[in-house]
Structure formats: structure tokens, C-alpha cells
C-alpha positions as CSV (number, residue, x, y, z in Angstrom):
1,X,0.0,0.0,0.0
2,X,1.5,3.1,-0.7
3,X,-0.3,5.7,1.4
4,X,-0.8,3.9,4.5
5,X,-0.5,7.4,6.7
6,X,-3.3,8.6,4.2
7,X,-5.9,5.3,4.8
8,X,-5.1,5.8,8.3
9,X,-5.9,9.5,8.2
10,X,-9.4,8.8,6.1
11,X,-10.6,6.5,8.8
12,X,-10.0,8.8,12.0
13,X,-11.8,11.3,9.8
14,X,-14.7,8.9,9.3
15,X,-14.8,7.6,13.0
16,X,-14.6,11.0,14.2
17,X,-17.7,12.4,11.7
18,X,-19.8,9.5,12.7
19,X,-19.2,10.8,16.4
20,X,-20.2,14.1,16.1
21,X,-23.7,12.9,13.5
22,X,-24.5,10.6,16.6
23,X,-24.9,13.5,19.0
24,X,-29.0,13.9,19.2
25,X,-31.1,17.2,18.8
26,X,-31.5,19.0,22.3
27,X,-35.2,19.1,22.0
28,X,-34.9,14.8,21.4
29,X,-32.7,14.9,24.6
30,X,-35.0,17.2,26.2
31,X,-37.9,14.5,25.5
32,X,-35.7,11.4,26.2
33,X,-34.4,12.8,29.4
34,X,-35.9,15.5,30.9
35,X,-39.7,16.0,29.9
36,X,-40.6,13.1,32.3
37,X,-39.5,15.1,35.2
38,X,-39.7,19.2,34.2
39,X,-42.6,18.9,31.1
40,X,-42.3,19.2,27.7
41,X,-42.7,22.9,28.2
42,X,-40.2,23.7,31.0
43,X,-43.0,24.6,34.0
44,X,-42.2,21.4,35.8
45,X,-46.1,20.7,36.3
46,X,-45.7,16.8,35.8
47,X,-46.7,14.2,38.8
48,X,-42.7,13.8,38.8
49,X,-41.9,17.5,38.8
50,X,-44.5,18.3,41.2
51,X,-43.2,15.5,43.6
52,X,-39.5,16.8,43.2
53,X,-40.7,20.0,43.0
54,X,-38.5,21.2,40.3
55,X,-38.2,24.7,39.4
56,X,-40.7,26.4,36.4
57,X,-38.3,27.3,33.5
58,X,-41.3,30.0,32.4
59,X,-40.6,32.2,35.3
60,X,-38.7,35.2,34.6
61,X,-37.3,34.8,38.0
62,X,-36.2,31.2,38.4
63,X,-34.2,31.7,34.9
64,X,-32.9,35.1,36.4
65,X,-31.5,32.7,39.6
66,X,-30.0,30.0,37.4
67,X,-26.6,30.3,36.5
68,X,-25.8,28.2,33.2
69,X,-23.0,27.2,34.9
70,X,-25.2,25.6,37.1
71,X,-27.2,23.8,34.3
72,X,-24.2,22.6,32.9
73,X,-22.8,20.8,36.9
74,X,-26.7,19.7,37.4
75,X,-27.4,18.0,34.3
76,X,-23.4,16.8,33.9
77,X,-23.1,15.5,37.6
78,X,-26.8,15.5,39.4
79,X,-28.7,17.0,41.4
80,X,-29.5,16.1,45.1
81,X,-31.2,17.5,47.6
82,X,-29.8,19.2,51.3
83,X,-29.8,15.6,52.8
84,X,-27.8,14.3,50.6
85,X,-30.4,12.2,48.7
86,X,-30.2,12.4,44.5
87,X,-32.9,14.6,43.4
88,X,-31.7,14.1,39.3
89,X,-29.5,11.6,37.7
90,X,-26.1,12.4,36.5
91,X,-26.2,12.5,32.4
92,X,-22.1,13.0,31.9
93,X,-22.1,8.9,30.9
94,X,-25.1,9.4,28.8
95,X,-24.6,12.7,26.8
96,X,-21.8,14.6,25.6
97,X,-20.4,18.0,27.3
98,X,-22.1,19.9,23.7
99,X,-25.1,17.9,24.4
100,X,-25.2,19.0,27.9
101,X,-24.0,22.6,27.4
102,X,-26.9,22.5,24.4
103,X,-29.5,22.1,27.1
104,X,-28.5,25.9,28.5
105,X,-29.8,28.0,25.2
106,X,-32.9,25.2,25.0
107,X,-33.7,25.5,28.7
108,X,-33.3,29.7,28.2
109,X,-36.2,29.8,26.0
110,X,-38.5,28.5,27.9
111,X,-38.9,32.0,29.6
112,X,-41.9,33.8,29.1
């Protein structure tokens, strides 16, 4: 073969394209992972959210008070509660950092 370095080269490039194509829309993530808990519209008014009692993303307020920092640590490492006990799964072993840092601009909309 006289271009190994090139074949080699052509297939990163391939595995790393089919990488970045697998990452999902936000608003399918959103559904997949989140709606259960805070709604398909961000107020939080499901029998999960309301048992949690997550915040209302419509609130002018609550969005003022989050930090997307903040988003980014919840959704990447969880969310738990002043005992101690998980309030929100971890999703750094299920979605990527742009996945989770996607969920920032998605979850800012949701302000009225």
C-alpha cells in the first residue's frame, strides 16, 4: 500500500464524523431525558416534577437565579437534595459535554 499514513488519516476522519452525527437534537434529549421530570414545556407541572418539586423554566425569576453554569454541573453531575439524597440523575455517561451545554440556550427559551 503506498499511502498507508493517508488510509489511516481517512478513517479517524470517518470515525470522528460518525461521532459528532451521533450527537442527538437537544429538543430529542430534552424528551428522552428531561420532559418526564420538568414537562415538555419547561413549568415542571408533571406528577414527577411536582413530587420533586422542580423549578418552572417559564418564570422570569427562576431563569434570572440560574446560572448556566449551574445547568451545565446539574445536568453533567446531578442534582441532590440538602440531605444528601439524589434529586436528578447524573447524564455525563449518557450525553456529551455539547449535548449537555446545548441544554443551556434550549432550557433559556423556555422564559416567558
Amino acid at each position: 500500500m503506498k499511502h498507508p499514513i493517508a488510509l489511516i488519516l481517512s478513517s479517524l476522519a470517518f470515525v470522528a464524523g460518525a461521532a459528532v452525527s451521533a450527537a442527538a437534537p437537544v429538543a430529542e434529549n430534552w424528551e428522552n431525558h428531561c420532559a418526564k421530570c420538568h414537562g415538555a414545556d419547561g413549568k415542571g407541572q408533571t406528577k414527577a416534577g411536582k413530587k420533586l418539586q422542580v423549578k418552572d423554566y417559564t418564570d422570569a425569576k427562576v431563569q434570572a437565579e440560574m446560572k448556566d453554569a449551574d445547568i451545565i454541573k446539574f445536568t453533567t453531575d446531578g442534582a441532590f437534595d440538602k440531605a444528601g439524597k439524589e434529586k436528578m440523575k447524573a447524564y455525563k455517561d449518557e450525553l456529551s459535554a455539547d449535548e449537555i451545554k446545548a441544554f443551556v440556550a434550549y432550557i433559556r427559551k423556555f422564559k416567558a
